[in-house]
N, C-alpha and C positions, 0 to 999 in steps of 0.2 A: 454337132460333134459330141455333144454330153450324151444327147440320148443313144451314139453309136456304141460309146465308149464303156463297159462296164466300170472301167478302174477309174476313171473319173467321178463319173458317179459315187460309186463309194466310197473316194475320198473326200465327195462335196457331204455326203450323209454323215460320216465319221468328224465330218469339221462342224456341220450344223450343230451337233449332238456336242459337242466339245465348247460351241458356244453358249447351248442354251444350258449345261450342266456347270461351265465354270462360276469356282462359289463368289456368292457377291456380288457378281460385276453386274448379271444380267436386270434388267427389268422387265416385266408383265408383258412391257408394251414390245421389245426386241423379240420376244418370243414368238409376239402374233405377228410378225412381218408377213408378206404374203412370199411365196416362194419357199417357206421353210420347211422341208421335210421329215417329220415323224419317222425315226426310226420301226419298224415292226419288231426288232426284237428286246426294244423294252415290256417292259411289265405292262397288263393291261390296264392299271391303277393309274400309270404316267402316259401313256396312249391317247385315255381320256381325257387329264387331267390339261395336257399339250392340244389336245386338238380344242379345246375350251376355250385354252389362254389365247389360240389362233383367231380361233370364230371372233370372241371377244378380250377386248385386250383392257376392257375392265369389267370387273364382275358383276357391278349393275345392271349392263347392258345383258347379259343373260334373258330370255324370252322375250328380246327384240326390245324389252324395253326404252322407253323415250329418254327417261332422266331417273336420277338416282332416286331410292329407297329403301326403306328399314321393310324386309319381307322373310317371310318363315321360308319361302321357297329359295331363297340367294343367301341364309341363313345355314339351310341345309347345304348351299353346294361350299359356302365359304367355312364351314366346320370339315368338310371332307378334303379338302385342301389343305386344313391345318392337319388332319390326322397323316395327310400322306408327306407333310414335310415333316414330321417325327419320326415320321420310316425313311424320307432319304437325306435328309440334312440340306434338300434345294435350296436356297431362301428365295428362289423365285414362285415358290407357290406360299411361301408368308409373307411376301411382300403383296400379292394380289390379293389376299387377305386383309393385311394391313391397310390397304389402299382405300380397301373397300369402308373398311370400318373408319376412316379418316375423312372419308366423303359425307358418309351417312350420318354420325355422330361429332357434334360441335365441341370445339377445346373448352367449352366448362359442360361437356357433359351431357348438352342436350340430344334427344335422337328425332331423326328428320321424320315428318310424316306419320310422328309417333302422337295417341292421345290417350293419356291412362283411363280418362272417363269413356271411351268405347269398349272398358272392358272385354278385349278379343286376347282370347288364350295365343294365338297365332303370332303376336307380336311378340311371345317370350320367346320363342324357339330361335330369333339369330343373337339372343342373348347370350346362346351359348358357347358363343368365340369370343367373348368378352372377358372370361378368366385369362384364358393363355396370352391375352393382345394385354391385359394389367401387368401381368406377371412378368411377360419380356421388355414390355415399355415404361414401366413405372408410372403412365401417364394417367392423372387422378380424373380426367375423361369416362375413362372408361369403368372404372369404382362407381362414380355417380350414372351411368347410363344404367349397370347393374341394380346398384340400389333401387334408380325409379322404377325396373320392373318387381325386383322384391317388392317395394310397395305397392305393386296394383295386386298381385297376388294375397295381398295382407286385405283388404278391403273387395277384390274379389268376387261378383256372387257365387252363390251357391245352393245347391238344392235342398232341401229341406234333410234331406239325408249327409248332406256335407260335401258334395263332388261339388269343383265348380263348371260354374256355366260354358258354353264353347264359347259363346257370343253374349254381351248385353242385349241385342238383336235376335238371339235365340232364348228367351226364358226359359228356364227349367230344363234344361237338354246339355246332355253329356253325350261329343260324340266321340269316337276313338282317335279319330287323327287328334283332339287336342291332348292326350292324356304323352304321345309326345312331343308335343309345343308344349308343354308347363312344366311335366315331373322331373326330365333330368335337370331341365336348369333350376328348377327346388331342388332337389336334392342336391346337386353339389354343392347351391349355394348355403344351406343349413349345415352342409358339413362343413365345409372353408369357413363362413363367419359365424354362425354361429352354434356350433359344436354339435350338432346331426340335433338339436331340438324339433325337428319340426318334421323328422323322418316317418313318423306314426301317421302324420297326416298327408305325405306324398304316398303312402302306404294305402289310406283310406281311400285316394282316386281310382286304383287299380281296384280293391276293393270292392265297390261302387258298380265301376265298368262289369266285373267277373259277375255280380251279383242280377244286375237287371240285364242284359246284353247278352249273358251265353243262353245258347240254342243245344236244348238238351238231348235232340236228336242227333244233331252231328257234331257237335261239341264247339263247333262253328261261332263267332260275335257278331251279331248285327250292328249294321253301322255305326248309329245312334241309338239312343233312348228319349223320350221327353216325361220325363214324369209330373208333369200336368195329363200329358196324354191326351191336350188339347188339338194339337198338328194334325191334320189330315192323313199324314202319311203315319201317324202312332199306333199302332195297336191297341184298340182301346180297354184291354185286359193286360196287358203287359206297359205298354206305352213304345215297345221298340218299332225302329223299321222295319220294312220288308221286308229286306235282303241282302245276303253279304255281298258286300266288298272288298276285294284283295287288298286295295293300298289302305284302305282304312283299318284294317286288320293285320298290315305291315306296319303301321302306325303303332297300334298296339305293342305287335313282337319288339319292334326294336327299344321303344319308351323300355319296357322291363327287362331288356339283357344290359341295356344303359344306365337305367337308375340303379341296378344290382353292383355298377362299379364304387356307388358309395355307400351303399348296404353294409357296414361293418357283419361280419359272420358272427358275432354274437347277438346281434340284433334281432329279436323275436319276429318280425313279418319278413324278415331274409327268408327264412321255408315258402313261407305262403307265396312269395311272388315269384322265387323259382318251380313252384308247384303251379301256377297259375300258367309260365312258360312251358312246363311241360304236359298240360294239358291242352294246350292252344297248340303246340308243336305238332303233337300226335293227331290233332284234327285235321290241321291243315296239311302234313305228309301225306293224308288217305288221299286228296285232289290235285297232287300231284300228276301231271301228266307226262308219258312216255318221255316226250321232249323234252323233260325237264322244267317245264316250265309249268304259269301258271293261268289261271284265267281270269277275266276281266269281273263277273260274277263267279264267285270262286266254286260253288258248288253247281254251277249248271254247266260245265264242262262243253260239249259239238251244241248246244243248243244254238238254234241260228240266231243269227247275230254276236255270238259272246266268242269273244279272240283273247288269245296269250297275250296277256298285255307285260310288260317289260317295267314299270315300277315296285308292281305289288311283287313280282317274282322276285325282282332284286332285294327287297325285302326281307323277303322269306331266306334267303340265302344268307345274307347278314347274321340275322336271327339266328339261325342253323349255327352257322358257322363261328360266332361268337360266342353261345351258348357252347358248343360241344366244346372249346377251347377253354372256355372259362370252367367246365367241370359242371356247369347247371342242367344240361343235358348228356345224354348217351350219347357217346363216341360215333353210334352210328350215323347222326347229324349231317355229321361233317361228312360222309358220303350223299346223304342230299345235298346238301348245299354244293358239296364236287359238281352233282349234274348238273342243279339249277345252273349254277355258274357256265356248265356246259355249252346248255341250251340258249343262256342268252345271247352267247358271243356265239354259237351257231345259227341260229333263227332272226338275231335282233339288230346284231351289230353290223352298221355298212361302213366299209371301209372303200376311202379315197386311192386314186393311185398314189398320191402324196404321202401316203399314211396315215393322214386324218379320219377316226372316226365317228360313226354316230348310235345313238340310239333310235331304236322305233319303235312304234307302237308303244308310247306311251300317253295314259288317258291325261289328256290338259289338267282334269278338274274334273271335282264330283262332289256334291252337298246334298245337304235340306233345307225344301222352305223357299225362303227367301224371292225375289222379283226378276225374271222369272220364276214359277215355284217349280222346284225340284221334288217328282212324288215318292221317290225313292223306290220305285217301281224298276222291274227286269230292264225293262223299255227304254229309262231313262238313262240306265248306268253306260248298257250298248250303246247308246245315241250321241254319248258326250263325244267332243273332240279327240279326232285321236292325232298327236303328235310326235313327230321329228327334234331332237334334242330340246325337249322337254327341260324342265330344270329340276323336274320329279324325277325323272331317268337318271339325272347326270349324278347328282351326290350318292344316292345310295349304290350306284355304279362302284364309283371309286371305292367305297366304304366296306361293300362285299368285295370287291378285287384285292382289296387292301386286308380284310380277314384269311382272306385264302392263299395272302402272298402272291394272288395272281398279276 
């Protein structure tokens, strides 16, 4: 009878939507019941953010995982969550927030799964839901989980030039995905406690990266650098990798339209790293393609093997799109970032008859080194996994739909 009936139907959609939006009542876990249908004519920022809460009805559980942990990847989707309950006042996407950070971090503070002496840049980046979870809860938890990443930052390595390491496991190597895993949660946190002292030197990482990394031909960043230049995969005149990668280079864009939120404007390296944004900007506009979208190797476009992959694009769209908003970039931005945006709910997004939906094509994972070694070759980047609700897809998802008010 439901499925004969339009008018029923749309009073079961209109009651759904009534349950899962009244303030307060809901939790995480009523959201994900099975049977609950996703509106289509919300915002694509809440679309995602619901078909999430559905799949998983705690945010751990995110890339199938077995049991909870402190991770840059559920870090990322748990910061986009809090950005999109600042836009609708749910508390049901800060309660799956809070949950998550109540799981993972112990009531005097400790963080699960965490070890400062593995020095891994990776582990500061879900630090950065850590402010707003202090500020609304009072609870001195979350003060000391912040502090212990401040302090591994402070002791830190670093290359002989001053960037620090990606990994203890990687000596001497700066790669771009960590510049943001470290710099905005340095930067806000030398703004908040101790009065932007230490902006010179989240200043220095970008720095670093612009200096040994860009590729003067296309204006382009390679992955990595290792300046030992000992790695098989280093360039042994430069030290860099092979070849770009879009998400590692969406790493980049987005670290510097995000540490610029605590950039005071009179601050002397505010120019340089919106100058550095708008260098990297106008490289990566040129590989842009028709669709809007981006590639998986970002410069070798139909080359076989290399497909629109749906993290790095989102990325770039973000970047775009916050940049031209914030005044760092040209107005014309945001007319990229329109398509990107375009392209990926054209090409990428599947949608359920339920309304639930998803991301695809996006790359699991992509490094250097390490066991298996990763040679940083064309070869490798094509070859890695390519995945269905990714948790690389899912937050910078929200976070570009969430800049464009999509």
């Amino acid at each position: 009878m439901i499925k004969n009936s339009n008018k029923i139907y749309s009073a079961l959609v209109i009651l759904v939507c009534l349950i899962v939006f009244s303030a307060g009542k809901v939790t995480a876990q009523q959201t994900a019941k099975k049977g609950v249908v996703i509106a289509k004519d919300l915002k694509w920022s809440e679309r995602m953010a619901l078909s999430i809460l559905k799949r998983d009805p705690k945010l751990w559980q995110i890339d199938n995982n077995e049991k909870p942990k402190w991770d840059y990847k559920l870090g990322l989707v748990a910061m986009s969550f809090q950005e999109l309950y600042k836009k609708t006042n749910n508390p049901v996407y800060a309660n799956y927030v809070k949950q998550y950070a109540e799981t993972v971090i112990s009531s005097s503070g400790e963080i699960m799964n965490y070890k400062l002496e593995d020095y891994n840049i990776d582990y500061i980046n879900a630090g950065k839901i850590l402010f707003d979870l202090y500020k609304t809860t009072k609870e001195d938890r979350y003060l000391t989980a912040m502090q212990t990443l401040r302090k591994q930052l402070e002791t830190h390595p670093r290359t002989n030039s001053g960037g620090f390491w990606h990994k203890k496991i990687y000596p001497y190597q700066m790669w771009l995905d960590g510049l943001y895993m470290g710099t905005p949660f340095y930067a806000r946190y030398t703004v908040e406690f101790d009065k932007g002292k230490d902006l010179d030197d989240v200043a220095k990482q970008f720095e670093q990266i612009h200096l040994h990394t860009i590729d003067k031909k296309t204006g382009l960043l390679f992955h990595a650098w290792d300046e030992s230049k000992q790695m098989p995969w280093a360039n042994k005149e430069t030290g860099t990798s092979p070849n770009f990668w879009s998400r590692s280079i969406g790493w980049y864009m987005m670290a510097l339209v995000d540490v610029l939120d605590y950039m005071p404007k009179e601050h002397p390296k505010r120019k340089e790293l919106i100058q550095y944004l708008n260098e990297i900007s106008k490289a990566v506009a040129k590989y842009q393609d028709p669709s809007g979208l981006w590639y998986q190797v970002t410069d070798s476009g139909t080359k076989e093997g290399n497909y629109l992959e749906a993290s790095g694009s989102e990325m770039f769209v973000y970047a775009f799109a916050k940049g031209a908003k914030k005044g760092y970039l040209p107005v014309s931005y945001k007319k990229l970032a329109e398509k990107g945006f375009e392209g990926i709910v054209n090409k990428l997004i599947a949608v359920d008859p339920d309304g639930e939906i998803h991301i695809t094509k996006v790359c699991a994972s992509a490094g250097l080194g390490g066991n298996p070694y990763r040679d940083g070759s064309y070869e490798y980047y094509i070859k890695e996994k390519i995945k269905i609700d990714n948790s690389h897809g899912l937050g910078p998802f929200i976070l570009a739909a969430l800049e464009l008010e999509k």
